[in-house]
C-alpha positions in Angstrom: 87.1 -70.5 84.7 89.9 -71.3 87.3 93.2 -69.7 87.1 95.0 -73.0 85.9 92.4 -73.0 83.1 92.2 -69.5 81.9 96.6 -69.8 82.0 96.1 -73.2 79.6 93.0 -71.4 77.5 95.0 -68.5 76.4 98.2 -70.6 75.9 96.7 -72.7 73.4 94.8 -69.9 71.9 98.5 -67.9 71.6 100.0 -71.0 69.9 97.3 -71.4 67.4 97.2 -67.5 66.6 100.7 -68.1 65.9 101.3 -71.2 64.1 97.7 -71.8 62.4 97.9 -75.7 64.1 96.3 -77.3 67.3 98.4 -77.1 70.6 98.8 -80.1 72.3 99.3 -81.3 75.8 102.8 -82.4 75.1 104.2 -78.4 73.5 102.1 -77.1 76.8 104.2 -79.1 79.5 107.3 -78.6 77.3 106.1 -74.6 77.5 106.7 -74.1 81.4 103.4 -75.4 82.7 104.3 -76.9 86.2 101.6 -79.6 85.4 101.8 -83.1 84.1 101.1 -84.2 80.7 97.7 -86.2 82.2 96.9 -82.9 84.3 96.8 -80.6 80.8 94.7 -83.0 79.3 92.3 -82.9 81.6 91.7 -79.2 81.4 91.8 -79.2 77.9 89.1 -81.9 78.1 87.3 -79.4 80.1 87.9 -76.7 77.8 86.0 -78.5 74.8 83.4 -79.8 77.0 82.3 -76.1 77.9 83.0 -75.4 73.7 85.9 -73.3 73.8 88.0 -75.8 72.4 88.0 -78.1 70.0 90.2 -81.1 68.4 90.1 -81.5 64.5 91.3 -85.2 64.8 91.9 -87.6 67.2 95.1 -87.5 67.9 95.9 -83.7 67.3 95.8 -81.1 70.1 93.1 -78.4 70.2 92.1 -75.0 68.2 89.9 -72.7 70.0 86.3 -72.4 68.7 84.7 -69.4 67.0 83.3 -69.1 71.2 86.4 -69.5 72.5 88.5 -67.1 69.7 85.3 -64.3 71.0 86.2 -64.9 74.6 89.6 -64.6 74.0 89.1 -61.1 72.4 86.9 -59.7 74.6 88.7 -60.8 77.8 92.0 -61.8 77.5 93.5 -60.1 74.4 96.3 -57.6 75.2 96.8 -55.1 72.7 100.3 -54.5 70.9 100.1 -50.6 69.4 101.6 -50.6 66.4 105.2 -49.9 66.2 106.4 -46.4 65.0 107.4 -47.5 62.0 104.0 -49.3 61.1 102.8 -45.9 62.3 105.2 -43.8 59.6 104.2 -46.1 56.8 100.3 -45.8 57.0 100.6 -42.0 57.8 102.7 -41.5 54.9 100.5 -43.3 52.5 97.8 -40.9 53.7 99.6 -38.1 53.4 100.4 -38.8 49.7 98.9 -35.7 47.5 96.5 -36.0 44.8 93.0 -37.3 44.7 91.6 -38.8 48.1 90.2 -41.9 46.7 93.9 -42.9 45.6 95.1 -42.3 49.2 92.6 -44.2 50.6 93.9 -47.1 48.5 97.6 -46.3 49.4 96.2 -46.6 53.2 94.4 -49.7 52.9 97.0 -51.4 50.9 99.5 -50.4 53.7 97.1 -51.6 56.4 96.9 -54.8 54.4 100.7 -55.3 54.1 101.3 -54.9 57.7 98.8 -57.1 59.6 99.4 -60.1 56.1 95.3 -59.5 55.8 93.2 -58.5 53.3 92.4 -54.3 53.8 89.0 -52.5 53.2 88.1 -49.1 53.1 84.9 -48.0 52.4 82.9 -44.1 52.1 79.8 -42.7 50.5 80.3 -42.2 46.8 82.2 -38.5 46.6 78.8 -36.1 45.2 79.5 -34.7 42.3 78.8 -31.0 41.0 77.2 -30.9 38.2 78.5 -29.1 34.6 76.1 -30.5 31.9 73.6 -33.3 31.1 73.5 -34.4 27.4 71.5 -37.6 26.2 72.7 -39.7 23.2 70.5 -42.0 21.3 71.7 -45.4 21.4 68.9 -47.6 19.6 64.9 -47.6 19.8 63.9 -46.5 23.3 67.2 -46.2 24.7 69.4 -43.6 25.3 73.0 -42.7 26.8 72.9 -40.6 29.7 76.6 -38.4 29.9 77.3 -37.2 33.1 80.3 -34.0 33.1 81.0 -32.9 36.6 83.1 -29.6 37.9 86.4 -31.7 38.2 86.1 -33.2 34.6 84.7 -36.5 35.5 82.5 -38.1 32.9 79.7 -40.7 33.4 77.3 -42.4 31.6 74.5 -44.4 32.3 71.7 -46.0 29.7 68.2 -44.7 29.8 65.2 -46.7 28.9 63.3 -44.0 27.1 59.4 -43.2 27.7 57.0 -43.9 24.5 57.1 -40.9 22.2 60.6 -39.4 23.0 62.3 -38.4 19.8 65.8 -37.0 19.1 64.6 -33.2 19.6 63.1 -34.3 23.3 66.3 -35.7 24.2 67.9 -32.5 22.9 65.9 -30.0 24.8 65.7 -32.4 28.0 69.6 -32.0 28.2 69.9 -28.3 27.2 66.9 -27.9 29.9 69.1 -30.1 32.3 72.6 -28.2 32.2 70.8 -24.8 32.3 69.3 -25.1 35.7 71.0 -28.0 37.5 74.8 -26.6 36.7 77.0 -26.1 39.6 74.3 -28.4 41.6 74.9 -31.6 43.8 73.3 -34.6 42.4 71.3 -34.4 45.8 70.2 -30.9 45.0 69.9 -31.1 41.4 67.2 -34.3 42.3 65.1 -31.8 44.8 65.5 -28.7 42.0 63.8 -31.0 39.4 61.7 -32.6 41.4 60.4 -28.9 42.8 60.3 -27.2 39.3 58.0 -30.0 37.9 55.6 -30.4 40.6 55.1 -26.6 40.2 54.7 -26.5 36.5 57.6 -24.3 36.1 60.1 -26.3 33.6 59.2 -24.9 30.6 59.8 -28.5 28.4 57.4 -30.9 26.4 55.8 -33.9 28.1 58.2 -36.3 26.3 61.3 -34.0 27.4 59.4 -33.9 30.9 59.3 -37.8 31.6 63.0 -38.3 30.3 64.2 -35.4 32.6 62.4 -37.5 35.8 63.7 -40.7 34.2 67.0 -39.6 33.8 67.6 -38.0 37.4 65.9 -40.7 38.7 68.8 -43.3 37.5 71.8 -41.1 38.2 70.3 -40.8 42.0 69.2 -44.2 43.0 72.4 -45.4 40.9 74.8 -43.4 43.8 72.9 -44.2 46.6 73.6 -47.8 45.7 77.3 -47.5 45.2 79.7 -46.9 47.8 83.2 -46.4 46.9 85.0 -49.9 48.0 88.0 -50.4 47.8 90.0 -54.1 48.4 94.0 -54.7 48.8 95.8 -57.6 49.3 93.5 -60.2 48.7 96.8 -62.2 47.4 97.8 -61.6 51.4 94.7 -64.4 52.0 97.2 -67.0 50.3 99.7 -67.7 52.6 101.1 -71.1 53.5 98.6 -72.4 56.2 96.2 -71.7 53.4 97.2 -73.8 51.3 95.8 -76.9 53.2 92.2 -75.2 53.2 91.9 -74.2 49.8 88.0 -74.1 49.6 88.1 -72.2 52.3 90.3 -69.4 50.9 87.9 -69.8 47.4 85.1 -69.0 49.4 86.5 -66.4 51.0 87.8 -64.8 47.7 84.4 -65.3 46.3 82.7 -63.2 49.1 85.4 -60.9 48.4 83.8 -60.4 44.9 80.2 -59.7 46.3 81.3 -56.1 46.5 77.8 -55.0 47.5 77.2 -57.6 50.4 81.0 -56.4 51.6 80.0 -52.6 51.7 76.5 -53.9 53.5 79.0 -55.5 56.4 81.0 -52.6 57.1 78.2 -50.1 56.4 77.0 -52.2 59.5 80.1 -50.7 61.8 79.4 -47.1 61.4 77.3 -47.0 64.4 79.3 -45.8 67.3 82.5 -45.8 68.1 83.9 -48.9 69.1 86.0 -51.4 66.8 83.4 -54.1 65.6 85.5 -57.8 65.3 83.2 -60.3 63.0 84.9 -63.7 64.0 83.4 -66.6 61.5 79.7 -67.2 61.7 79.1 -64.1 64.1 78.7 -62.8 60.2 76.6 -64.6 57.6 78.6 -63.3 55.0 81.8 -64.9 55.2 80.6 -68.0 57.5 81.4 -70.4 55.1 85.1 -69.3 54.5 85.4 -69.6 58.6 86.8 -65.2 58.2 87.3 -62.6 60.8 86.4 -59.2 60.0 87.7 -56.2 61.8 86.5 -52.7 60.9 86.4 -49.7 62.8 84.2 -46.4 61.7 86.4 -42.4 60.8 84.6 -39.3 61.4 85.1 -35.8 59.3 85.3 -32.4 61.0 82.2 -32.0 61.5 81.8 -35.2 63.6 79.8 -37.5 61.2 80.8 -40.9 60.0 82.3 -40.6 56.3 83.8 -43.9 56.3 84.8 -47.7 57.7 88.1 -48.9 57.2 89.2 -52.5 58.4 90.4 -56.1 57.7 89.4 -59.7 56.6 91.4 -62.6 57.4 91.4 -66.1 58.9 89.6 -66.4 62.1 93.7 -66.9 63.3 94.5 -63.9 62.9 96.5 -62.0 65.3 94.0 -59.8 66.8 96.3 -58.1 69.4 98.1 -56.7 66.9 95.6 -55.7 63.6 93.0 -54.3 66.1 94.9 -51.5 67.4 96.5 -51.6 64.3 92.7 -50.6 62.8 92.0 -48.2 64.9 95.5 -46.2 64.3 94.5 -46.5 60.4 90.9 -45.0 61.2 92.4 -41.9 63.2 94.8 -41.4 60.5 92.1 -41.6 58.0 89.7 -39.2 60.4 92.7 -36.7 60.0 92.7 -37.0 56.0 88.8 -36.4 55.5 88.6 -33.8 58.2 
């Protein structure tokens, strides 16, 4: 790309990322390009030809392509650290006391506010320590699973029970349960039963056996499966360029909703180090909705990844400024799970 080009490129990509609407030859000249009108257009002409550009109508100027928005990112994008301000308000969300899930929502809904995108944090489901195991009978061949961990938590899951488990199984399969898996992990209290069975060792019935495996079985797979997400500011998705693209924004708040297809995308930035930036179709998930997703990965103290934190937005969003912006809200996040 030739010097004239590359200047014109980034100019038009700067006025979209600012105003949402094409740049045309006309606002370039009138921008201090020491070109004619009829020299611009040929450039830009040059620009869609090689697919960085593009013109919605006829007559409208040009918006860069999903191509051109990646080559502006990874070539041409100078970074704009957040202010110390933005810095104080996401490090004092953080730094708000009480349980960590709630000041991982405080962070994300600051990281939303600021860069006027929606914010997601995501980390493994906190392991519990188990108290006690108790199973309820709900109907015939079901039962209630309750869940009580160390810090008072309660959960309950339903149990399909096995053929010929009656109320005094479920009794001694949940007396059998808190004695020996108390003060346990869910992880460890899955290897302890699975350990103590295969040796013959639980001293239990065979109907009181199967519910145990049954029961153990559902809690683990069950928190495997669920990563705590959390979402803020999806009401940030509304602003006033959006309102002439509303299926877009439907779409987007519809993907929004398949929580389990969000946490497999940023599950999908925990390798390394580096800032992933989704832009559109790059990511099947929110292709329709034409998004951008920007997620970076937090490590603990002992190195590991524990979490992803990042953005969705329009593909016009201002990446110079939420990337770094990302990144800050991942080291301060690093610092509150280390």
């Amino acid at each position: 790309m030739s010097d004239r080009a590359r200047d014109i490129f980034r100019r038009v990509v700067d006025g979209y990322l600012a105003s949402g609407l094409p740049v045309g030859s006309k606002t370039l000249a009138q921008a201090g390009l020491n070109l004619s009108p009829a020299s611009i257009r040929s450039v830009l002409a040059q620009l869609e030809d090689a697919g960085l550009l593009a013109a919605p109508h006829t007559s409208a100027g040009r918006m860069p392509t999903e191509l051109g928005l990646r080559l502006f990112v990874d070539g041409m994008m100078q970074a704009l650290e957040p202010s110390a301000e933005e810095r104080a308000t996401i490090e004092s969300r953080a730094g708000l006391g009480g349980p960590v899930e709630e000041a991982l929502a405080a962070t994300t809904a600051a990281l939303s506010g600021l860069s006027a995108c929606a914010g997601l944090v995501m980390v493994p489901k906190h392991e519990q320590v188990l108290r006690s195991i108790g199973f309820v009978p709900l109907s015939h061949g079901q039962a209630l699973a309750v869940l009580v961990s160390e810090d008072g938590g309660v959960e309950n899951r339903v149990v399909d029970l096995p053929p010929g488990v009656g109320p005094s199984a479920l009794i001694e399969a949940g007396n059998y349960m808190s004695a020996t898996l108390s003060g346990l992990t869910l992880a460890a209290a899955r290897a302890r039963i699975d350990r103590e069975l295969a040796q013959g060792r639980a001293a239990v019935d065979s109907a009181a056996r199967a519910l145990i495996e049954r029961g153990i079985a559902v809690w683990s797979e069950d928190g495997e499966r669920r990563p705590v997400l959390i979402v803020r500011g999806q009401a940030r998705l509304l602003d006033d360029a959006a309102a002439a693209d509303l299926d877009r924004v439907r779409d987007l708040l519809d993907d929004l909703d398949g929580r389990q297809e969000v946490a497999a995308l940023l599950d999908s930035a925990r390798a390394g180090d580096a800032t992933r930036i989704f832009i559109g179709a790059e990511n099947k998930l929110f292709a329709l909705s034409g998004s951008s997703v920007i997620a970076k990965p937090f490590r603990g103290s002992d190195g590991r990844v524990v979490g992803v934190v990042g953005v969705i937005g329009p593909t016009r969003l201002n990446y110079a400024r939420v990337v770094p912006m990302v990144d800050f809200t991942a080291a301060t996040l690093a610092r509150l799970m280390g």
